[in-house]
C-alpha positions in Angstrom: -158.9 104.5 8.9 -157.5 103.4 12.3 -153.7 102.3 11.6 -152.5 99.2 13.3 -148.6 99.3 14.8 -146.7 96.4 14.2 -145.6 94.6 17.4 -141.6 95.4 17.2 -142.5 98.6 16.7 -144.9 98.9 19.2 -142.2 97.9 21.6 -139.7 100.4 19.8 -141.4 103.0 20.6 -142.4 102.1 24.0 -138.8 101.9 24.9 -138.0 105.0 23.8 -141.1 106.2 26.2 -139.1 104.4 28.9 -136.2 105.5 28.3 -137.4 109.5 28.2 -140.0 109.0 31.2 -137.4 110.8 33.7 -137.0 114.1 31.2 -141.3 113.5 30.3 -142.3 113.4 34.0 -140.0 116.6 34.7 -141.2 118.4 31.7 -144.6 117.8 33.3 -146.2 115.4 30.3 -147.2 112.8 33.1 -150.5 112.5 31.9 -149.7 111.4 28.4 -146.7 109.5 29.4 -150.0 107.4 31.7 -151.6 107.3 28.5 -149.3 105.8 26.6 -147.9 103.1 29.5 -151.6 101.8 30.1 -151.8 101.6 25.6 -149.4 99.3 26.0 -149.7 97.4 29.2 -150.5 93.9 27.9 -148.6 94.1 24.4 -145.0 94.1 26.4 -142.7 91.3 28.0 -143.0 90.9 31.6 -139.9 92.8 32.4 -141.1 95.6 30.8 -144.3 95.7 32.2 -142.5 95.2 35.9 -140.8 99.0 34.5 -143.9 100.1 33.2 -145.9 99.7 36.4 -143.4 101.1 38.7 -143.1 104.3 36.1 -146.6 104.6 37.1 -146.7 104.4 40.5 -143.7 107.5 40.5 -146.7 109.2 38.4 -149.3 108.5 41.1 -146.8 109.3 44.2 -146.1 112.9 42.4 -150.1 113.2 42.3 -150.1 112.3 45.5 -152.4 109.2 44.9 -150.2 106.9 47.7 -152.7 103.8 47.2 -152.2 103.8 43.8 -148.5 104.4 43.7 -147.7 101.8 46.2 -149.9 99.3 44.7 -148.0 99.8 41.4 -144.8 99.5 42.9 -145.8 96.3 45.1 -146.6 95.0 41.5 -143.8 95.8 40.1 -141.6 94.5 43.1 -143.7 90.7 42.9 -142.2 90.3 38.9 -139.1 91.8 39.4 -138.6 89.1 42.2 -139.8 86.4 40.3 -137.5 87.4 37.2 -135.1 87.9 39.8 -134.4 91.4 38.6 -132.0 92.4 41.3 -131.2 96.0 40.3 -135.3 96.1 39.6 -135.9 94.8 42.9 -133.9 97.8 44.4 -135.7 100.2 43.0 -138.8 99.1 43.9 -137.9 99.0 47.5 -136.5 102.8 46.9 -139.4 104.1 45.5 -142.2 102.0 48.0 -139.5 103.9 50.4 -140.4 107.5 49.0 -144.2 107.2 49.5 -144.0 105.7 53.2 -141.6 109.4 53.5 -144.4 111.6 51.8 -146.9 110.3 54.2 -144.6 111.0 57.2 -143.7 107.2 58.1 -140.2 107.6 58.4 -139.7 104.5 59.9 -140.9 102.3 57.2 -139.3 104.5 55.0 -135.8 104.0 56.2 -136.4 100.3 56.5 -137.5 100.0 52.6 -134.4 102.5 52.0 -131.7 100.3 53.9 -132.7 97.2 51.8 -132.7 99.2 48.9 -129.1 100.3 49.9 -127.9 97.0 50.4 -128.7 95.6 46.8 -127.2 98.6 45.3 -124.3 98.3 47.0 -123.8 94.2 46.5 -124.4 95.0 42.5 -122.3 98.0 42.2 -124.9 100.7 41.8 -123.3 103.8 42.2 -126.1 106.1 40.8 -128.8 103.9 43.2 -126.8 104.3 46.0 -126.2 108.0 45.7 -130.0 108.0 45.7 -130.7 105.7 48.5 -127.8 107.6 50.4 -129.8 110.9 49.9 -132.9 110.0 51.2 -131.4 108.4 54.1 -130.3 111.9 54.4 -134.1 113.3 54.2 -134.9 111.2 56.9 -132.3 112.7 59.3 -132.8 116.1 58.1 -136.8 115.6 59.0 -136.0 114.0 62.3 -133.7 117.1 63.2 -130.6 115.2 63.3 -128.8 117.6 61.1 -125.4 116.4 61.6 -126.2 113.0 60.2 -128.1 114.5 57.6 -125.6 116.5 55.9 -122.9 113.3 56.1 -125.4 111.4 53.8 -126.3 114.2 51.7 -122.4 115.0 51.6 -121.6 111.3 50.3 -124.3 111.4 47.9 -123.3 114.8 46.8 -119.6 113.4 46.1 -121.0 110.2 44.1 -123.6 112.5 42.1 -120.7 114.6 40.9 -118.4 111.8 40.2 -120.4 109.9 38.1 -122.0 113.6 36.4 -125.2 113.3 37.5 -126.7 117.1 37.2 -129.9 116.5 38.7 -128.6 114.4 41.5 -126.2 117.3 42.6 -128.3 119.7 42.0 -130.7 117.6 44.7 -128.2 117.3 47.4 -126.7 120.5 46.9 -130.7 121.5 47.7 -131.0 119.7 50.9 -127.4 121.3 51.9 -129.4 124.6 51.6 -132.1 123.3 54.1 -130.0 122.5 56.8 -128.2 125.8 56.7 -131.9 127.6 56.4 -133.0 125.5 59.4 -129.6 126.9 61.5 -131.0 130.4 60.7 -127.9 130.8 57.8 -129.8 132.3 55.8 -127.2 133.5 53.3 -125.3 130.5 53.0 -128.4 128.4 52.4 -129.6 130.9 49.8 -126.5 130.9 48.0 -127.3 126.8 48.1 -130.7 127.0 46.3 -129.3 129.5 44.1 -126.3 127.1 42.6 -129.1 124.2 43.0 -131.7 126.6 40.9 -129.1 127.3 38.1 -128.4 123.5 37.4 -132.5 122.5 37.6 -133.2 125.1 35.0 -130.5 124.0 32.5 -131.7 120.8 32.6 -135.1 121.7 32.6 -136.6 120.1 35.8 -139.7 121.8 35.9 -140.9 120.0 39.0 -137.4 120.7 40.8 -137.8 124.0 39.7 -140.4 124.4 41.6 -139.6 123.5 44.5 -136.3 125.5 44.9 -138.6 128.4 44.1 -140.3 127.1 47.3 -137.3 127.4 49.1 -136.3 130.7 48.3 -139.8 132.2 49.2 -139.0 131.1 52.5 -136.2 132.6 52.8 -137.7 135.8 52.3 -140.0 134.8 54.6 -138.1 134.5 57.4 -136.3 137.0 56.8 -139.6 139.4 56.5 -139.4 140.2 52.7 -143.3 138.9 52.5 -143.4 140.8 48.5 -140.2 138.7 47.3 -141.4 135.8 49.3 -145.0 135.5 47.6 -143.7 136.1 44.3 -141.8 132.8 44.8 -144.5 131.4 46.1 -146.8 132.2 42.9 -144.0 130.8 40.8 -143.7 127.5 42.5 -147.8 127.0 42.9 -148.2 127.7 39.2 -145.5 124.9 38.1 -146.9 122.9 40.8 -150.6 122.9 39.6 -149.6 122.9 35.7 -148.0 119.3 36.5 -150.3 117.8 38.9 -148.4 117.7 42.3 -150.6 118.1 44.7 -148.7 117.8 47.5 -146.8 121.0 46.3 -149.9 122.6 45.8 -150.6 121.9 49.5 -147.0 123.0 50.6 -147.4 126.2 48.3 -151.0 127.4 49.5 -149.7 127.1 53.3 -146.9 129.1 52.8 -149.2 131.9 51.0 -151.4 131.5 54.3 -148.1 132.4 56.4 -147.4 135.6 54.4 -151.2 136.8 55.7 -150.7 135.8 58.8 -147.3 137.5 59.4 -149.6 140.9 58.3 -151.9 140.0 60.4 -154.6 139.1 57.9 -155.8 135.9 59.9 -159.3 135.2 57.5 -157.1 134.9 54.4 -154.2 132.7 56.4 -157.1 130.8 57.5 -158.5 130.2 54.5 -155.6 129.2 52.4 -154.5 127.1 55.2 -158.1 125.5 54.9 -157.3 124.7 51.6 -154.0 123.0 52.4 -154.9 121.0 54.9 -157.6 119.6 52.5 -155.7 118.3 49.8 -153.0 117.5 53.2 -155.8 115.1 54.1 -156.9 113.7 51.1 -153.2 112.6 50.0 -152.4 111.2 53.3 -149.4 113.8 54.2 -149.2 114.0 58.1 -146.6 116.2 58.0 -148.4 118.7 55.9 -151.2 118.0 57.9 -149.3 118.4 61.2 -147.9 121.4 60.3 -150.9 123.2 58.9 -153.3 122.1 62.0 -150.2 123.8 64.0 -150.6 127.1 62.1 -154.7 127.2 62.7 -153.6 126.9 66.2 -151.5 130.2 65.8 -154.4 131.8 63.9 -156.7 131.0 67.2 -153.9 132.0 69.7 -153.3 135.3 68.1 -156.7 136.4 68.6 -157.1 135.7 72.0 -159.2 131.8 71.8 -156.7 130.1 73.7 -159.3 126.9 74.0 -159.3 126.2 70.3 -155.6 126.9 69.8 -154.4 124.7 72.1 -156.8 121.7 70.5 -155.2 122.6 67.2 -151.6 122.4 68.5 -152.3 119.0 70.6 -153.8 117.7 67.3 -150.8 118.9 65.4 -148.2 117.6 68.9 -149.5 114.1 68.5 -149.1 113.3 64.6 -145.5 114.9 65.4 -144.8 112.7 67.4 -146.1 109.8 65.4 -143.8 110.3 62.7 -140.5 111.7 64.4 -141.1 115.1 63.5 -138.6 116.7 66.6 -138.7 120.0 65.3 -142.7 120.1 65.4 -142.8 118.7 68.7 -140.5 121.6 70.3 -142.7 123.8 68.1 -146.0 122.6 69.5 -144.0 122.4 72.8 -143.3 126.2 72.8 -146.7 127.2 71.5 -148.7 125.3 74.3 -146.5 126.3 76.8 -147.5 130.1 76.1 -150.8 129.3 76.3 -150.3 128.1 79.9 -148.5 130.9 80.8 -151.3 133.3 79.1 -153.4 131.0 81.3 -151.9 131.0 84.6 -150.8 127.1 84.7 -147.1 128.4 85.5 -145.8 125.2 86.3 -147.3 123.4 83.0 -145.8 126.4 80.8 -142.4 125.4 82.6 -142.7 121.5 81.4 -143.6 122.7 77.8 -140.9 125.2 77.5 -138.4 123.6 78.9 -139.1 120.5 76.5 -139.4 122.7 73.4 -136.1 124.0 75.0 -134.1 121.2 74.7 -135.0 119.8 71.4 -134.6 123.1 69.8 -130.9 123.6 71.4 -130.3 119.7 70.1 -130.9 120.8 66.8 -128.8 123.9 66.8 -132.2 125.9 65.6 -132.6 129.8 66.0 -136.2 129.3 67.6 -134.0 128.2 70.9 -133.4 132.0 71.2 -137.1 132.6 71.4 -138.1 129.4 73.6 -135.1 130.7 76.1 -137.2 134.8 76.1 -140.3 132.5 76.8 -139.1 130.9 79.8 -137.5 134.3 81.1 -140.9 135.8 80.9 -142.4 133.0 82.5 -140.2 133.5 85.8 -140.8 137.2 86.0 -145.0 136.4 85.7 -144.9 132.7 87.9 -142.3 134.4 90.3 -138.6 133.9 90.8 -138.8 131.4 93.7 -141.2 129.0 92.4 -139.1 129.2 88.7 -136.2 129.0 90.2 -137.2 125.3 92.4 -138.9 124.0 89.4 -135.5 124.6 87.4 -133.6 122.9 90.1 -135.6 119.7 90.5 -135.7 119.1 87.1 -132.0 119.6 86.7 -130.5 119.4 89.9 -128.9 122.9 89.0 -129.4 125.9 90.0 -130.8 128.9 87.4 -128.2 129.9 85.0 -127.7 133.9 85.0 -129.5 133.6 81.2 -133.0 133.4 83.0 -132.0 136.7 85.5 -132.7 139.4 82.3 
């Protein structure tokens, strides 16, 4: 006998779904909380459904379906307009905001994040502006501009604990953590995830949990503590693949693919980089993509196929410097630059290095140490006189001691 809900209680109960779909999404039940939303699509007022289809499109970004998830949220933005929804409006512009950042388009992201800001701050948000505040802070972070970074994330961090939101803390406290990691403080940045960990657990974040986990494995990482390292890893790709986030998924298998490639087991790295860059490609993350083509180039240049590895790392140069990414193009700087110096193209090794030189030292990273052993090397093979001109004609200075070693 199929039972037929009565229409207030339809909408009863589809509030309540509303109402949970934050805790239901980080639980990982996104695929009923879909089901249930498209049930009850065309039974609900128009303000609802505005909430409804922007609910959905945070479903699609965290699958990593972008067209779908902005095509939601584009819906949802045209009725919250007409209703003239102001603090629905905002959050439309937020989240339309988040999947221009997952693809790597910065830019636009800001843009929709700034208009966002604006309404939040004209109608008193404070939880929306702590938001749009920390992803103004992503953006920074991803464009290496770490100082301005950690004075959004700072701001948020101080709203987010004023107003007692857990998971909002627990967020910026996060990002804290990745600037420190990114300045080689290893500790400090670990101690960060750690205090961000504690507070994702207690509230049960699943997909947050995951992430941190992330983190933490690279920290090990780096710090050569590959066993630690890939059991974080495994933790995070699990969660990740139990709730459908893809993009995770991605970020997880590369990181795996670094751990055999820092053993110098180059068919596995290259095959779970193979894998990453695939789903990379099929969500539309040029980031991922970026960074994974710049890792087959390492693959290639580590054994010796200096052709290849340099078509990998001009691929990877020129989506990095599509969507802002400074750190990647110093990275792909550096790695190309070795190549010409391998090479014997002495004075195209200097241009690369010396770029990859100067962003690096901009953003206060460790690999400026490493750029700065390059470049020593590459006087002692190109020869001391023909460095040391090149130096001064593109500074007008003579050859700091530094290079002398």
């Amino acid at each position: 006998m199929k039972i037929r809900l009565k229409p207030n209680l339809i909408f009863s109960i589809i509030q309540v779904v509303i109402d949970a779909d934050p805790l239901l999404n980080r639980w990982g039940f996104s695929r009923i909380v879909e089901s249930l939303y498209n049930r009850v699509m065309g039974r609900v007022k128009q303000k609802t459904q505005a909430v409804i289809i922007g609910n959905l499109g945070v479903v699609y970004k965290d699958r990593g379906e972008y067209g779908l998830a902005i095509e939601n949220h584009e819906k949802s933005l045209k009725i919250k307009e007409e209703i003239g929804d102001r603090s629905g409006i905002a959050n439309s512009l937020h989240q339309i905001g988040m999947i221009h950042y997952s693809q790597g388009e910065y830019k636009s992201a800001l843009e929709y994040y700034e208009k966002s800001l604006k309404i939040k701050e004209e109608i008193e948000d404070r939880s929306g502006i702590a938001s749009s505040l920390h992803q103004i802070g992503n953006i920074h972070y991803l464009q290496g501009e770490y100082k301005s970074a950690l004075e959004y994330y700072e701001k948020s961090l101080k709203i987010f604990e004023e107003i007692g939101d857990r998971s909002g803390v627990a967020g910026s406290i996060h990002q804290i953590g990745n600037i420190h990691e990114e300045q080689g403080q290893y500790k400090s940045a670990l101690e960060y995830y750690k205090k961000s960990l504690k507070i994702k657990q207690e509230i049960g974040d699943r997909p947050k949990v995951a992430i941190v986990q992330h983190q933490i494995g690279m920290i090990h990482e780096n710090q050569g503590e590959y066993k630690s390292a890939l059991e974080y890893y495994e933790k995070s790709l699990k969660i990740k693949q139990e709730i459908g986030h893809r993009s995770g998924v991605a970020s997880c298998l590369h990181q795996i693919g670094m751990i055999h490639k820092n053993q110098g087991e180059y068919k596995s790295a290259l095959e779970y980089y193979k894998k990453s860059l695939k789903i990379a490609e099929k969500i539309g993350d040029r980031s991922g993509i970026a960074i994974t083509l710049h890792q087959i180039g390492n693959i290639h240049y580590r054994e010796g196929e200096y052709k290849s590895a340099l078509e990998y790392y001009q691929k990877s140069l020129k989506i990095a410097e599509e969507i802002g990414d400074r750190s990647g193009i110093a990275s792909s700087h550096g790695q190309i630059g070795k190549i010409f110096c391998e090479t014997n193209k002495f004075k195209e090794s200097f241009e690369c290095l010396f770029n990859a030189l100067i962003i690096f030292v901009e953003l206060e990273s460790p690999y400026a140490k490493i750029v700065l052993n390059f470049l020593t090397t590459l006087r002692q093979k190109w020869g001391t006189k023909e460095f040391d001109s090149a130096y001064k004609n593109k500074t007008g200075k003579d050859v700091p001691d530094v290079f002398k070693a």
